[in-house]
C-alpha positions as CSV (number, residue, x, y, z in Angstrom):
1,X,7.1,40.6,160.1
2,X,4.6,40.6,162.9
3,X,5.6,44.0,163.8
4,X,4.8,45.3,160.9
5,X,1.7,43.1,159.7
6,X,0.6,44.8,163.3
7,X,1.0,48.2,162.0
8,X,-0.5,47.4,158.7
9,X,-4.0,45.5,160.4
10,X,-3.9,49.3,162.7
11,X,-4.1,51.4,159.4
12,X,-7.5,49.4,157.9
13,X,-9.0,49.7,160.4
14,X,-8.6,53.2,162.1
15,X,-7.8,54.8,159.2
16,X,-9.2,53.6,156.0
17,X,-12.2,52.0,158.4
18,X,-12.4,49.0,156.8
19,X,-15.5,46.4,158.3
20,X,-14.5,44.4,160.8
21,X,-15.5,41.2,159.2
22,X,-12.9,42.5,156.5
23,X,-9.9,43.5,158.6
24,X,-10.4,39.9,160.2
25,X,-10.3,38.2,156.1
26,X,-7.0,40.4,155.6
27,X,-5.8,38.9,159.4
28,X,-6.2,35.7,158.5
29,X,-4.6,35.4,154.8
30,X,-1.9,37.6,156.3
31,X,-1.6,35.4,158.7
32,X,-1.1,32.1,156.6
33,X,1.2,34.2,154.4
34,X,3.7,34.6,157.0
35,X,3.5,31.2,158.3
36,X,4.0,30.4,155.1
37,X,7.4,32.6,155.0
38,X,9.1,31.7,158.3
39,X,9.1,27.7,157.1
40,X,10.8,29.2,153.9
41,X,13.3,31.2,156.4
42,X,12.1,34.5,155.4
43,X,11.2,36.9,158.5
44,X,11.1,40.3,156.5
45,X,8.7,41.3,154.3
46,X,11.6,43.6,152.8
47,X,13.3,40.4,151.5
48,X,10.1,38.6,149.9
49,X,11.0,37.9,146.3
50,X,8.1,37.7,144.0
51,X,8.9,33.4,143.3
52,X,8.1,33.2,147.0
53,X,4.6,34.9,146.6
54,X,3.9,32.7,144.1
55,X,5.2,29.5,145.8
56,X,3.0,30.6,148.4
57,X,-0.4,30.4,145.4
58,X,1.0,27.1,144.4
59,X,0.9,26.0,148.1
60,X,-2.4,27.5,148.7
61,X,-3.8,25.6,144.8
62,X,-2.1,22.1,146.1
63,X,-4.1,22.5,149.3
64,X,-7.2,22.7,147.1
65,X,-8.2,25.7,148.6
66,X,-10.7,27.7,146.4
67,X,-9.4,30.1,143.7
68,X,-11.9,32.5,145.4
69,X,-9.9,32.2,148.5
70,X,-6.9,32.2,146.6
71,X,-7.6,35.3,145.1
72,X,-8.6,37.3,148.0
73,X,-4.8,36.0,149.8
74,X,-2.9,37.8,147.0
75,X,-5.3,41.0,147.3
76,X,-4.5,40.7,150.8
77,X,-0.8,40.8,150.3
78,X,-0.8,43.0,147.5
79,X,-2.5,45.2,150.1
80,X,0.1,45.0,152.5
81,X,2.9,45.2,150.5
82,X,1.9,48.8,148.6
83,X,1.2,49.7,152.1
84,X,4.6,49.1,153.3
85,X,6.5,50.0,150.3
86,X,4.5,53.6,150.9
87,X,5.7,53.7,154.5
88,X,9.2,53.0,153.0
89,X,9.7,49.6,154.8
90,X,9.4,48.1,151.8
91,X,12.8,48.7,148.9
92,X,10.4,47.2,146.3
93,X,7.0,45.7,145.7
94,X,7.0,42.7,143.8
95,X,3.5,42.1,143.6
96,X,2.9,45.3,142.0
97,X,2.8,43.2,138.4
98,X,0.9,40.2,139.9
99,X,-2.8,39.3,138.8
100,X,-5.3,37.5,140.6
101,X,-6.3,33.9,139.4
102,X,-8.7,34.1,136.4
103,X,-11.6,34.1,139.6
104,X,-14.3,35.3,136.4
105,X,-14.1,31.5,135.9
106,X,-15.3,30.7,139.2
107,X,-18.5,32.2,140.2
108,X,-20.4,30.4,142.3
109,X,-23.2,28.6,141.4
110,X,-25.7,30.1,139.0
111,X,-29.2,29.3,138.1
112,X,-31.0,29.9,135.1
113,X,-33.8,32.8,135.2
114,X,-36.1,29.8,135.1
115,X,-34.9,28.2,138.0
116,X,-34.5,31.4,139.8
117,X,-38.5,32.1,139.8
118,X,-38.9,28.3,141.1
119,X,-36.6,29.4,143.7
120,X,-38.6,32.4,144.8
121,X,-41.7,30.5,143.7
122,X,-41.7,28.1,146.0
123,X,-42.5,30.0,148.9
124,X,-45.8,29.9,148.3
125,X,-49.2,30.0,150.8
126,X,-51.2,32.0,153.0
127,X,-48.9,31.0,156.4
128,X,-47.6,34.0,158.7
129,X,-44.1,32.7,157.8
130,X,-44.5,31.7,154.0
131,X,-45.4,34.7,153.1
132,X,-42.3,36.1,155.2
133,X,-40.2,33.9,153.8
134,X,-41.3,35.3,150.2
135,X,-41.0,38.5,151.0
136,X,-37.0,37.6,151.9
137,X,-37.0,35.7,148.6
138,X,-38.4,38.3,146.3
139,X,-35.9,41.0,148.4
140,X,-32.8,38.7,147.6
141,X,-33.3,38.4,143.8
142,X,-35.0,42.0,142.9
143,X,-31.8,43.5,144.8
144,X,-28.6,41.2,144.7
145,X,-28.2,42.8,148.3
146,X,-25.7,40.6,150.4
147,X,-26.8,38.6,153.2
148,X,-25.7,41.2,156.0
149,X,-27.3,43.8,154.1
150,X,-30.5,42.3,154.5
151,X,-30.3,41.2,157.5
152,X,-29.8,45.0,158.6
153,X,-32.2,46.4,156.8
154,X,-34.8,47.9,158.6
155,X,-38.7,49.1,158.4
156,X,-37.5,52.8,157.7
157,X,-35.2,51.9,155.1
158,X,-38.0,50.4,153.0
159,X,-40.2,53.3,150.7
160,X,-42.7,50.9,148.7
161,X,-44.8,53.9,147.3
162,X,-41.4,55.4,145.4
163,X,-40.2,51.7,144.4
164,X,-36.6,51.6,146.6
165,X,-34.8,49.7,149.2
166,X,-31.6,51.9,151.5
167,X,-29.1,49.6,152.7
168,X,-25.7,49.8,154.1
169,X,-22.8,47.9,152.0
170,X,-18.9,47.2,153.0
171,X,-17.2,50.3,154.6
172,X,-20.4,51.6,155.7
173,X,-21.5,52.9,153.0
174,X,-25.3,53.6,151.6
175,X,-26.7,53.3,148.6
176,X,-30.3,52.9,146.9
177,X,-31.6,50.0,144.8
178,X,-34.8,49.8,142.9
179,X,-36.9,46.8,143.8
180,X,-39.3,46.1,141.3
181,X,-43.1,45.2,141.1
182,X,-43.0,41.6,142.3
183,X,-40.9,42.5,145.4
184,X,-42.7,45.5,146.3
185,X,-46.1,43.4,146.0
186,X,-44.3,40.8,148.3
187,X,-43.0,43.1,150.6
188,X,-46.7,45.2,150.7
189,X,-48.3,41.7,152.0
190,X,-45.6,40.8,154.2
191,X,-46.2,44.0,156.3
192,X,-49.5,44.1,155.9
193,X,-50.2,40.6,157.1
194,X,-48.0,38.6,158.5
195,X,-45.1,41.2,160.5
196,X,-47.5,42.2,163.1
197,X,-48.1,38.6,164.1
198,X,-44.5,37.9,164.1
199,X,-43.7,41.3,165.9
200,X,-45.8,41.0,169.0
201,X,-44.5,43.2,171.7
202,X,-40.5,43.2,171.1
203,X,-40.6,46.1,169.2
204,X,-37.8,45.4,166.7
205,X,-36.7,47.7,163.8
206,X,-35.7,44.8,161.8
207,X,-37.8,44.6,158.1
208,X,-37.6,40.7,158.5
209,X,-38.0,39.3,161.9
210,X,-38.4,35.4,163.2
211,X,-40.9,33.5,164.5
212,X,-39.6,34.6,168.4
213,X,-39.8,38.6,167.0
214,X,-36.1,39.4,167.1
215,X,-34.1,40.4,163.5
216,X,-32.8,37.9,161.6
217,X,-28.7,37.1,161.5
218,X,-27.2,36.3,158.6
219,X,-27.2,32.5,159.3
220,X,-30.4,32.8,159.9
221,X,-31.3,33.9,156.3
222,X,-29.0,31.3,155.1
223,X,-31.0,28.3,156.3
224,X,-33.9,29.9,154.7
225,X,-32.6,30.2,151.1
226,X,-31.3,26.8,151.5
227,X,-34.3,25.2,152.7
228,X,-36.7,26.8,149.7
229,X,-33.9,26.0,147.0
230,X,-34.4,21.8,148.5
231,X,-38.0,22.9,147.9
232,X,-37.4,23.6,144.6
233,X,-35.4,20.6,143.6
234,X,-32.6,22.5,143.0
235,X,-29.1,20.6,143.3
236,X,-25.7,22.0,144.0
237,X,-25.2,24.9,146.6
238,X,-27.7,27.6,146.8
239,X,-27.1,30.5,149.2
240,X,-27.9,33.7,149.4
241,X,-25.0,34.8,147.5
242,X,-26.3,32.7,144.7
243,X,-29.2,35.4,144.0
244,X,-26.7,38.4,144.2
245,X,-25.1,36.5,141.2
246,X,-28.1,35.7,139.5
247,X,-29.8,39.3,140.0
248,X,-25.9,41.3,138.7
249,X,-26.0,38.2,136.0
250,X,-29.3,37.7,134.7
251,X,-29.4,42.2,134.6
252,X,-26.5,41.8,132.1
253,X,-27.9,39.2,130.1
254,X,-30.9,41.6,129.4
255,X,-28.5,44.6,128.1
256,X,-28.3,46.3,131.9
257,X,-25.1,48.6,131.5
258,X,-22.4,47.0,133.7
259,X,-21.9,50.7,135.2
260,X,-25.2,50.6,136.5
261,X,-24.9,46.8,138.0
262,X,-22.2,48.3,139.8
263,X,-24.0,50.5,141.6
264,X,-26.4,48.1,142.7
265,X,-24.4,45.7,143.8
266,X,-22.7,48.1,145.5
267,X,-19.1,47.6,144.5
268,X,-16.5,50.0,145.2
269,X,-14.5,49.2,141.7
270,X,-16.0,48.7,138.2
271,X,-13.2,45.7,137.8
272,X,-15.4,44.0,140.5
273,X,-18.3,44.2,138.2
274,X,-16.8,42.8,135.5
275,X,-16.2,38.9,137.2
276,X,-20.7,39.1,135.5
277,X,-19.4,39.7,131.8
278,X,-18.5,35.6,131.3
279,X,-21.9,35.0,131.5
280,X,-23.5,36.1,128.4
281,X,-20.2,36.1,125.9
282,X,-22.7,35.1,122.5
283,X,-24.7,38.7,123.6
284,X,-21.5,40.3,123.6
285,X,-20.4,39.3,120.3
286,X,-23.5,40.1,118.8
287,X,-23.8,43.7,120.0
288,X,-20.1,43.4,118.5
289,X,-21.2,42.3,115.1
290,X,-24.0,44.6,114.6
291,X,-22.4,48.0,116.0
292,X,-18.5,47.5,115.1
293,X,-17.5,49.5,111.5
294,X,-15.1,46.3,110.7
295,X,-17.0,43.3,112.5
């Protein structure tokens, strides 16, 4: 098994290029899988039966890990297995049939549209770093970008006078999102007043930079959001992931076209997209009810 896991782990990443914060996801799962397999006596992949795999998501759901987690282990092997089954050192792939966990059930947490603006709200004042810090806010919410997309944004990828961000997604790839008259107002002030102080004489490329003049990492960013969502009062987790739901959720919820949400977000599969389309069922059924022939 290792053997081949080995050969598998070489294809994403010389050949299909996947990120390396992805190829070391797929490590991982793979990892547990197999562990997984040798206490059940199994040390082929060939001889995997499909009760094993899910044995495996039983295991993995009695552990209480996260169907989110969950979900991403069967992708992982479902990966793997039409991998090896096109190498031919695999007879059969059982996990051809096999679905994820309902994960559309389990987004994480959302906030309303109200709570949202007290979110981005509360980063309010004339201080070098407030107004920074709304900037970051403003950028999160008018572009459901993901935290490592932000944080590698930099000043040349921002246009303000034609209205769009450039970032670089999963796999390297680029793509263009709108940003909308509140964050371009944000981000206008942010360069205009309080970058310079924070840029002195390091010179950095970075669009958001700290109070020392270096770019931002991602858990950098993280402490922020969390910080300005105690601010707000708000309870349960906020993150910066939070506000890519809320942006791909709340566009749906005002009749966005789930095609276009796509793009934004920047997901590689429409089926991605459609996790959003939970959130707004009694729209659904209206637009149902008024266009259908037979509703």
């Amino acid at each position: 098994m290792q053997a081949a896991l080995a050969q598998f782990l070489d294809h994403i990443a010389y050949e299909r290029g996947l990120a390396a914060n992805t190829r070391r996801a797929y490590a991982d799962d793979l990892r547990i899988f197999s562990t997984f397999l040798a206490g059940q006596g199994v040390h082929g992949f060939n001889t995997v039966t499909r009760r094993q795999v899910v044995a495996f998501l039983e295991d993995q759901r009695r552990q209480k890990m996260a169907v989110a987690t969950i979900a991403r282990r069967l992708v992982a092997i479902k990966v793997l297995f039409t991998y090896l089954q096109g190498e031919g050192l695999l007879d059969k792939n059982v996990t051809e049939a096999m679905r994820a966990p309902k994960l559309w059930r389990n987004l994480p947490g959302m906030l309303s549209p109200a709570e949202t603006g007290r979110l981005v709200e509360s980063a309010v004042g004339d201080r070098t770093r407030t107004v920074r810090d709304r900037a970051i806010l403003e950028l999160f919410y008018a572009c459901g970008l993901r935290v490592s997309e932000v944080a590698s944004i930099g000043l040349d990828d921002v246009h303000l006078d034609e209205g769009f961000v450039r970032c670089t997604g999963k796999g390297n790839k680029q793509r263009v999102v709108p940003l909308g008259g509140q964050a371009t107002d944000a981000l206008r002030r942010y360069l205009a007043e309080s970058r310079p102080k924070l840029a002195k004489r390091q010179g950095s490329p970075a669009l958001f930079i700290s109070q020392q003049g270096h770019g931002f990492t991602r858990q950098g960013l993280y402490k922020i959001i969390v910080a300005y969502a105690r601010e707000a009062g708000l309870s349960g987790r906020v993150t910066p992931h939070t506000l890519r739901h809320c942006f791909a959720s709340h566009l749906l919820a005002n009749g966005a076209s789930l095609r276009a949400i796509q793009e934004m977000l920047g997901h590689a599969s429409i089926a991605t997209t459609q996790i959003y389309t939970h959130v707004d069922q009694d729209r659904l059924l209206a637009v149902h009810r008024q266009f259908h022939p037979r509703a």
